[in-house]
C-alpha positions in Angstrom: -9.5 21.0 7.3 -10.4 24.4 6.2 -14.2 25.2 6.3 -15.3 26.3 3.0 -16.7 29.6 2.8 -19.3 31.8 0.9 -20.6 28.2 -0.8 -24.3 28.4 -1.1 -25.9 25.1 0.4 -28.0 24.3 -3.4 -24.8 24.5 -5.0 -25.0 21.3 -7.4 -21.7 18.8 -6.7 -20.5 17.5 -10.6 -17.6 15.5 -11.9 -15.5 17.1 -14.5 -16.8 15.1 -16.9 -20.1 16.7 -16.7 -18.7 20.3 -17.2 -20.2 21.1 -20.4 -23.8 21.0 -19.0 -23.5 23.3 -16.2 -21.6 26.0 -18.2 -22.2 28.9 -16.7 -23.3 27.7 -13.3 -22.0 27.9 -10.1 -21.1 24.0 -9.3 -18.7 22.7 -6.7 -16.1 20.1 -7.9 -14.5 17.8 -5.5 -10.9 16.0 -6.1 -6.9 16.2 -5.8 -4.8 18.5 -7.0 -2.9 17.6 -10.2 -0.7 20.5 -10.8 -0.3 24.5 -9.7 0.7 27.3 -11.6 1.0 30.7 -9.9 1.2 34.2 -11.5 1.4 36.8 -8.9 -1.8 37.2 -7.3 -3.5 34.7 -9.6 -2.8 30.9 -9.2 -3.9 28.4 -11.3 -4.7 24.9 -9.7 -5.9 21.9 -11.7 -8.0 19.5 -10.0 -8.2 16.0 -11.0 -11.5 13.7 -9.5 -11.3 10.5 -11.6 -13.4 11.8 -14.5 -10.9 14.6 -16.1 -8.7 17.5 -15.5 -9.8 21.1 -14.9 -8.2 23.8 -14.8 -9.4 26.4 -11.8 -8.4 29.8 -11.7 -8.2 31.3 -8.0 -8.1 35.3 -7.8 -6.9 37.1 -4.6 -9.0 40.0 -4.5 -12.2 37.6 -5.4 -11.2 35.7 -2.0 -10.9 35.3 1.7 -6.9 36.3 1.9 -6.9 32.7 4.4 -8.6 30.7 1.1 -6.3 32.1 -1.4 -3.4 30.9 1.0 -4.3 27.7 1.8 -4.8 27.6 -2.7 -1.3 28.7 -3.5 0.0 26.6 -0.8 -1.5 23.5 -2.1 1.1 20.1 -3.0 0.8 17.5 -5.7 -2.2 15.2 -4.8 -3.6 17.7 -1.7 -7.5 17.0 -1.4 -9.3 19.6 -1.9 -13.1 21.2 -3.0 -13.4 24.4 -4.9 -16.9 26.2 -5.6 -17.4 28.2 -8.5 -18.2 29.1 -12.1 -18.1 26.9 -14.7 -17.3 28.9 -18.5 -16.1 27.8 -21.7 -12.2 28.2 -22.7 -10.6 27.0 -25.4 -7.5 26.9 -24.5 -7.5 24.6 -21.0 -8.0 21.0 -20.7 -11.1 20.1 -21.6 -12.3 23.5 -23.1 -13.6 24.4 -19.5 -12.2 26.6 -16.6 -13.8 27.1 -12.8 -13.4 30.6 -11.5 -13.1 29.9 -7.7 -15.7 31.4 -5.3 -14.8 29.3 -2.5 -12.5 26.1 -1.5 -11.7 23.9 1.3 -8.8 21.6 1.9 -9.3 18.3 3.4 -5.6 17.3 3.4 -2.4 19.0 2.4 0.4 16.1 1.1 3.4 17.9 3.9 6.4 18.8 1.8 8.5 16.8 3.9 7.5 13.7 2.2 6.0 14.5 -0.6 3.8 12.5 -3.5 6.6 10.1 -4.5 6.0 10.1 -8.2 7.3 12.9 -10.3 7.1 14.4 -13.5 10.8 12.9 -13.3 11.6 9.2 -14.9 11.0 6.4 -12.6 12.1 2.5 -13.4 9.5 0.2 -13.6 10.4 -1.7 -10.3 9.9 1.9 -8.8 6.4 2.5 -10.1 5.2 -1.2 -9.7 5.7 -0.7 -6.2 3.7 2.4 -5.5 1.2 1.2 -8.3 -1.4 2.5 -5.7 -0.4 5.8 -6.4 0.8 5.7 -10.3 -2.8 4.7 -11.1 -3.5 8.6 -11.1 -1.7 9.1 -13.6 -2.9 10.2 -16.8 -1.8 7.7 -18.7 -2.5 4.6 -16.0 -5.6 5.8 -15.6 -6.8 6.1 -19.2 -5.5 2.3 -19.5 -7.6 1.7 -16.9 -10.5 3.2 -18.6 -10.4 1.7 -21.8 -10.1 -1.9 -19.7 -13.5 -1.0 -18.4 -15.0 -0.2 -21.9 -14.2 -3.7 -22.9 -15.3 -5.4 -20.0 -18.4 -3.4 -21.0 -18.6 -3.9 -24.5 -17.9 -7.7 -23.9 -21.0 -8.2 -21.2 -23.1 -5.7 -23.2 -22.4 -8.4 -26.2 -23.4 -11.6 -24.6 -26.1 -10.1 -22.9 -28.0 -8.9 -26.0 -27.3 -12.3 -27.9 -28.9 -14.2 -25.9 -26.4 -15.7 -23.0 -26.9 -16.4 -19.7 -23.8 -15.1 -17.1 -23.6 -18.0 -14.5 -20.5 -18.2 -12.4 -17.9 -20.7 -11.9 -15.9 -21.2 -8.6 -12.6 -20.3 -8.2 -11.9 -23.3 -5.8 -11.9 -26.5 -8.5 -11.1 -30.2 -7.4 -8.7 -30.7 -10.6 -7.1 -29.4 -13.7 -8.7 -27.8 -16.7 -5.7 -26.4 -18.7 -2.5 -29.0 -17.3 -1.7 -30.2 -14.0 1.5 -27.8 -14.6 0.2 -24.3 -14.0 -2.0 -25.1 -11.5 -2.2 -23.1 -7.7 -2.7 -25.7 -5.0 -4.3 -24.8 -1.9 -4.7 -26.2 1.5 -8.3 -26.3 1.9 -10.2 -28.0 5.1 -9.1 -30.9 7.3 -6.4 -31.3 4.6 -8.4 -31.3 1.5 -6.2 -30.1 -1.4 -8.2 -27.6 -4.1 -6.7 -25.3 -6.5 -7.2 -21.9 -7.7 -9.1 -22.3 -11.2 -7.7 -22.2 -14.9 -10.6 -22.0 -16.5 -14.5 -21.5 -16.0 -14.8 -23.9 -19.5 -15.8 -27.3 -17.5 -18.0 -25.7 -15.2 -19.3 -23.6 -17.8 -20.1 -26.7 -20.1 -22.6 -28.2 -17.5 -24.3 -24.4 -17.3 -24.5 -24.6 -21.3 -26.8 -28.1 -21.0 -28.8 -26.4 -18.6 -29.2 -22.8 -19.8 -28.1 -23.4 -23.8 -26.0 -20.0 -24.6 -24.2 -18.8 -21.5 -20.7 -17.0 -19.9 -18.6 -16.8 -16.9 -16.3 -14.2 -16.4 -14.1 -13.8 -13.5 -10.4 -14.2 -12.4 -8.3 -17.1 -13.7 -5.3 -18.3 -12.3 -2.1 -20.0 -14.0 1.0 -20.9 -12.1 3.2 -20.5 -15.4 6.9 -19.4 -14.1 6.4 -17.0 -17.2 8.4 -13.6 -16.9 7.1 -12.2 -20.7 5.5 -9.2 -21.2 2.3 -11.5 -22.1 1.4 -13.4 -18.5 0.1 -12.6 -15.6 -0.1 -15.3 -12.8 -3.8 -14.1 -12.2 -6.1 -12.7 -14.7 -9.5 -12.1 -15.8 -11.4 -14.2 -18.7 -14.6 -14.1 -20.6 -16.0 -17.5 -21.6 -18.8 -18.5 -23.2 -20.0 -22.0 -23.7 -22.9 -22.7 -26.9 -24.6 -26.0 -26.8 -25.2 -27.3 -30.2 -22.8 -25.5 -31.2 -19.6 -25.9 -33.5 -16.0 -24.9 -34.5 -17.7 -22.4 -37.1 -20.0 -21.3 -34.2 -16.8 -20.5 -32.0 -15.3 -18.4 -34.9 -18.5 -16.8 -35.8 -18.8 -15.4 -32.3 -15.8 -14.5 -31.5 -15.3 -12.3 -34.9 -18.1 -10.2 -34.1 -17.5 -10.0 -30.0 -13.7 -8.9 -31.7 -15.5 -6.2 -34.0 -18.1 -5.0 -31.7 -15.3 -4.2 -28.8 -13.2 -2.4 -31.1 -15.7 -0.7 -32.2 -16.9 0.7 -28.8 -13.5 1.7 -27.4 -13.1 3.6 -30.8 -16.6 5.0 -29.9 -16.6 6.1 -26.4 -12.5 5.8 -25.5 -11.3 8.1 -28.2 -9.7 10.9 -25.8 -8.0 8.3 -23.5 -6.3 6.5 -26.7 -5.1 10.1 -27.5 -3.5 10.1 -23.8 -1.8 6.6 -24.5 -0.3 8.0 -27.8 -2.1 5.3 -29.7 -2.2 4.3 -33.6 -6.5 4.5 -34.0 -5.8 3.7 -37.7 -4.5 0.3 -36.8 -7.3 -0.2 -34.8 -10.0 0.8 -37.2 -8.9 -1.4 -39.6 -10.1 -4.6 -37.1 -13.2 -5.1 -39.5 -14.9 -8.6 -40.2 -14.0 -10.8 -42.2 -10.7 -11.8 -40.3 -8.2 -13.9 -42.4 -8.8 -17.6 -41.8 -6.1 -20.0 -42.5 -5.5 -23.8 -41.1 -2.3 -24.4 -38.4 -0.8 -26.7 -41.5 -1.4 -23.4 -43.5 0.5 -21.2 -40.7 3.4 -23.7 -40.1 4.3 -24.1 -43.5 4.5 -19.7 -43.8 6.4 -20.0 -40.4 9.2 -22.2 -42.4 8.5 -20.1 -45.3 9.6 -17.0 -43.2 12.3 -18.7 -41.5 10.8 -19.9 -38.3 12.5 -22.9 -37.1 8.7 -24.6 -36.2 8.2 -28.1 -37.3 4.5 -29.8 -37.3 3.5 -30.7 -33.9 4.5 -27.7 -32.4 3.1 -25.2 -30.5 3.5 -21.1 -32.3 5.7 -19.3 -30.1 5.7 -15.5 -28.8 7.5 -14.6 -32.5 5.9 -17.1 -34.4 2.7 -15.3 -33.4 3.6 -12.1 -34.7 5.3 -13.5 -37.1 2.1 -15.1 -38.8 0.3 -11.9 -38.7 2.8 -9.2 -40.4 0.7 -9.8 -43.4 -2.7 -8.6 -42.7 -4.0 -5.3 -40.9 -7.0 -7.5 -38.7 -6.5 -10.6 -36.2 -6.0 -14.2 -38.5 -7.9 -17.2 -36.9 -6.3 -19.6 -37.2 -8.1 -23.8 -36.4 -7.4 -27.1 -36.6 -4.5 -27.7 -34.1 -2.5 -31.1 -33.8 -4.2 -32.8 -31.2 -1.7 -33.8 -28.9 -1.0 -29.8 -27.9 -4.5 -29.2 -27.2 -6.7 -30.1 -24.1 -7.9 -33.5 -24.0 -11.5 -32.1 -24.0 -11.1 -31.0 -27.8 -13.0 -32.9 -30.6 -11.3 -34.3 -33.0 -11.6 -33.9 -36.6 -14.0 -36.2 -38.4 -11.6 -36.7 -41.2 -7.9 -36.3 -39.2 -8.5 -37.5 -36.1 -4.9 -36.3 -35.4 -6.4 -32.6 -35.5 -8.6 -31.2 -33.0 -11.3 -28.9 -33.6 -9.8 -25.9 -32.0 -9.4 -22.4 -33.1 -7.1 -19.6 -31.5 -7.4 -15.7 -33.2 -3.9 -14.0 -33.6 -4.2 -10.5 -32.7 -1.9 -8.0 -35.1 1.1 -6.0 -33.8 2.8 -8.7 -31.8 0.2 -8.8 -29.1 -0.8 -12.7 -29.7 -3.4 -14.6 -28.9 -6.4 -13.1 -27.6 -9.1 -15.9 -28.5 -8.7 -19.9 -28.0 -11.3 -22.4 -27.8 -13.1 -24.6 -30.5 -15.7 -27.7 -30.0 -15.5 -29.6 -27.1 -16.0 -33.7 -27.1 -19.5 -35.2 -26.5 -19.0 -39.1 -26.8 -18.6 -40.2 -23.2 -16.0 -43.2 -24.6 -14.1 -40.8 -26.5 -13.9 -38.3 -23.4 -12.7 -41.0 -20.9 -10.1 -42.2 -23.2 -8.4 -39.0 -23.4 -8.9 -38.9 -19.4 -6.9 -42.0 -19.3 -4.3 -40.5 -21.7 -3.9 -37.4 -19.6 -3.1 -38.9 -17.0 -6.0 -37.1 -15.4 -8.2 -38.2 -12.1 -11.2 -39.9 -13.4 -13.3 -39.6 -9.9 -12.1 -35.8 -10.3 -14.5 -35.7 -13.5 -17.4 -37.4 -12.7 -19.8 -34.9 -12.7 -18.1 -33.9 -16.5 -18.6 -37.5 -17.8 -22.4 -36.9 -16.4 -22.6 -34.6 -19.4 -22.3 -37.0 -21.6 -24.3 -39.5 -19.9 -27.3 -37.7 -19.7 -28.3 -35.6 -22.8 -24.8 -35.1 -24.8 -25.0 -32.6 -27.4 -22.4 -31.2 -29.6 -21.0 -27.8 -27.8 -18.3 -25.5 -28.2 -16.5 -22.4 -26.8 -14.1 -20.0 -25.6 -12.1 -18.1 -23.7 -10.9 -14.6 -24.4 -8.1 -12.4 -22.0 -8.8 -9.5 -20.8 -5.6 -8.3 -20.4 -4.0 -9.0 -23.5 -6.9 -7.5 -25.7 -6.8 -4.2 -23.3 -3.2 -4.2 -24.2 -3.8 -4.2 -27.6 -6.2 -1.5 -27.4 -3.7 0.6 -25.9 -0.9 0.3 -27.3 0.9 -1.4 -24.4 4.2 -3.2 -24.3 2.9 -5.0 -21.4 0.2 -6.4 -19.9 1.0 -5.4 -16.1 -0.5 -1.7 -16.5 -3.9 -3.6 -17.7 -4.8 -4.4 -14.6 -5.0 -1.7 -11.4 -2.7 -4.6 -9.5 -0.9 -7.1 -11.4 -0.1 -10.4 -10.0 3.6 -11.7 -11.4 6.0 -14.3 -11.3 8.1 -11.9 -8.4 5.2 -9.6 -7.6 2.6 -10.1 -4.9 2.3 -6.1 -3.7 0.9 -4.0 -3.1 
């Protein structure tokens, strides 16, 4: 490492993304180098720390000869601290330039093996595999970004309505979602547990105890899925409302839909801008969403030529299918009951139709919401045990629920994935998340 030179010990340490409030002071900026220009005895090295991109200007006469050296002789993604001015400039990324006083670099990438992503086209298999690196990118990491605006915007949500967070373990005794996508696991003096599908059941017991409350965590599904929609692990936000209904569930989740939006359109503006992204099609996700029944949406399925019958489940392009017509997400309720969980209420008046709700998000990215009201007769909720097929000892703590102050409840579960996709713009959900867990990948 090069000692840094001629930097005065008060010298304030910033992020790029604090720039504009130290224009005009001498500031030292720590990070990697993004790209170098060179003109003569001027070179031009943009640094990169995580918050933005600035552009530095290095003079030769202004330095130590063994400084401006070790500057020009910087390689993509060399670590590095400059010192120097901040001023305004219109031009350069982010309307601010540093004129170095002063640098040091910690480690210089050898041109012998270089940073393996280029400027260059890479395939997919490529970049998946050095995912560790293509997160710096520019547009990885704005993806990135807006992902932790909507985790934000979602907790921020629940927090100031009212709900409680209480976690759920990942380790569960049984099913939630199917016995078919679930992750087995050896678990002590040959106990079998699986990875959880769902925070719902746990999160029901926490609703009788607490009223309004959410998990949010990692979810896992063993779904031998290869779309552009799954992930074999991926995070959820559920919340669970005791007495609560289907219009509850709907109400909710409109306005936690809404009041994201909103806030990546608020804050994220310069990172959709990075992902080339349509912000008209987002800024026309305004309450009220188009509300229609699933005999409603199968019979414009048909109407549109989609082979669906009654009875079964909408499809990748039935999904996008069913929301061509409108500019917002369509929620969409009262499922057949037999392709729902067997916790789902059934409808007072067609007991074949449970009261559960799924919200279509526009643009082919599918469903981003499902829940709806969850059963509180403890007869009712054993029968459907039996029917499933389903371990009663497993679910004796959930019948407990409705042995000992049953209420009508209801919830959801939301993906974060799939609704960061959306925001971006994304084909796929696998640059949603800074490591994606597939059907074929497990690295890094």
């Amino acid at each position: 490492m090069n000692n840094e030179t001629g930097a005065a010990p008060s010298v304030p340490v910033i992020t790029i993304a604090e720039a504009a409030r130290h224009a005009g002071e001498t500031v030292r900026l720590n990070g990697w180098l993004y790209n170098l220009r060179k003109s003569g005895k001027i070179v031009f090295p943009i640094i990169r720390d995580g918050s933005g991109l600035m552009q530095c200007v290095a003079v030769k006469s202004n330095l130590p000869e063994d400084v401006f050296e070790a500057l020009k002789g910087l390689t993509q993604e060399s670590s590095f601290t400059v010192t120097g001015k901040i001023r305004a400039e219109q031009r350069a990324i982010g309307g601010y330039e540093l004129d170095v006083e002063s640098a040091a670099i910690f480690q210089r990438v050898p041109e012998d093996r270089p940073y393996p992503i280029t400027p260059k086209e890479h395939g997919v298999d490529f970049l998946m595999d050095h995912r560790h690196l293509w997160l710096r990118s520019r547009r990885q990491h704005a993806a990135i970004r807006v992902r932790h605006e909507v985790i934000k915007a979602i907790r921020d949500y629940f927090d100031s309505h009212g709900f409680t967070l209480v976690d759920t373990p990942i380790f569960t005794p049984a099913a939630c979602e199917g016995t078919t996508t679930l992750f087995e696991v050896d678990y002590f003096e040959d106990e079998k547990v699986y990875l959880t599908q769902s925070g719902q059941l746990y999160n029901e017991a926490n609703a009788m105890a607490f009223g309004n409350v959410y998990c949010f965590g990692p979810t896992f599904r063993a779904e031998k899925s290869k779309t552009r929609r799954h992930l074999t692990e991926f995070w959820m936000v559920e919340p669970e409302m005791a007495y609560a209904d289907l219009e509850d569930v709907k109400r909710v989740a409109e306005e936690l839909i809404v009041y994201i939006v909103g806030r990546v359109l608020e804050n994220r503006r310069e990172e959709l801008k990075t992902l080339e992204r349509d912000i008209s099609k987002l800024e026309s996700v305004k309450a009220p969403f188009p509300r229609i029944s699933y005999d409603e949406a199968v019979k414009n399925l048909q109407g549109k030529g989609s082979e669906i019958q009654w009875g079964g489940d909408f499809g990748n392009t039935d999904e996008t299918l069913l929301t061509e017509d409108w500019d917002r997400p369509v929620i969409i309720d009262r499922y057949p009951t037999e392709i729902k969980g067997f916790y789902f209420q059934p409808d007072a008046v067609r007991p074949e139709l449970a009261l559960g709700v799924d919200i279509i998000a526009p643009e082919g990215y599918g469903e981003i919401v499902g829940g709806g009201q969850r059963i509180h007769d403890l007869q009712l909720l054993e029968k459907r045990l039996e029917e499933h097929h389903l371990p009663r000892e497993a679910f004796e703590w959930y019948l407990d629920l409705r042995r000992f102050g049953s209420v009508p409840h209801a919830g959801f579960g939301m993906g974060v994935e799939r609704f960061v996709a959306w925001m971006c713009g994304l084909e796929h959900v696998r640059e949603t998340i800074a490591y994606p867990r597939m059907l074929y990948r497990t690295r890094p």
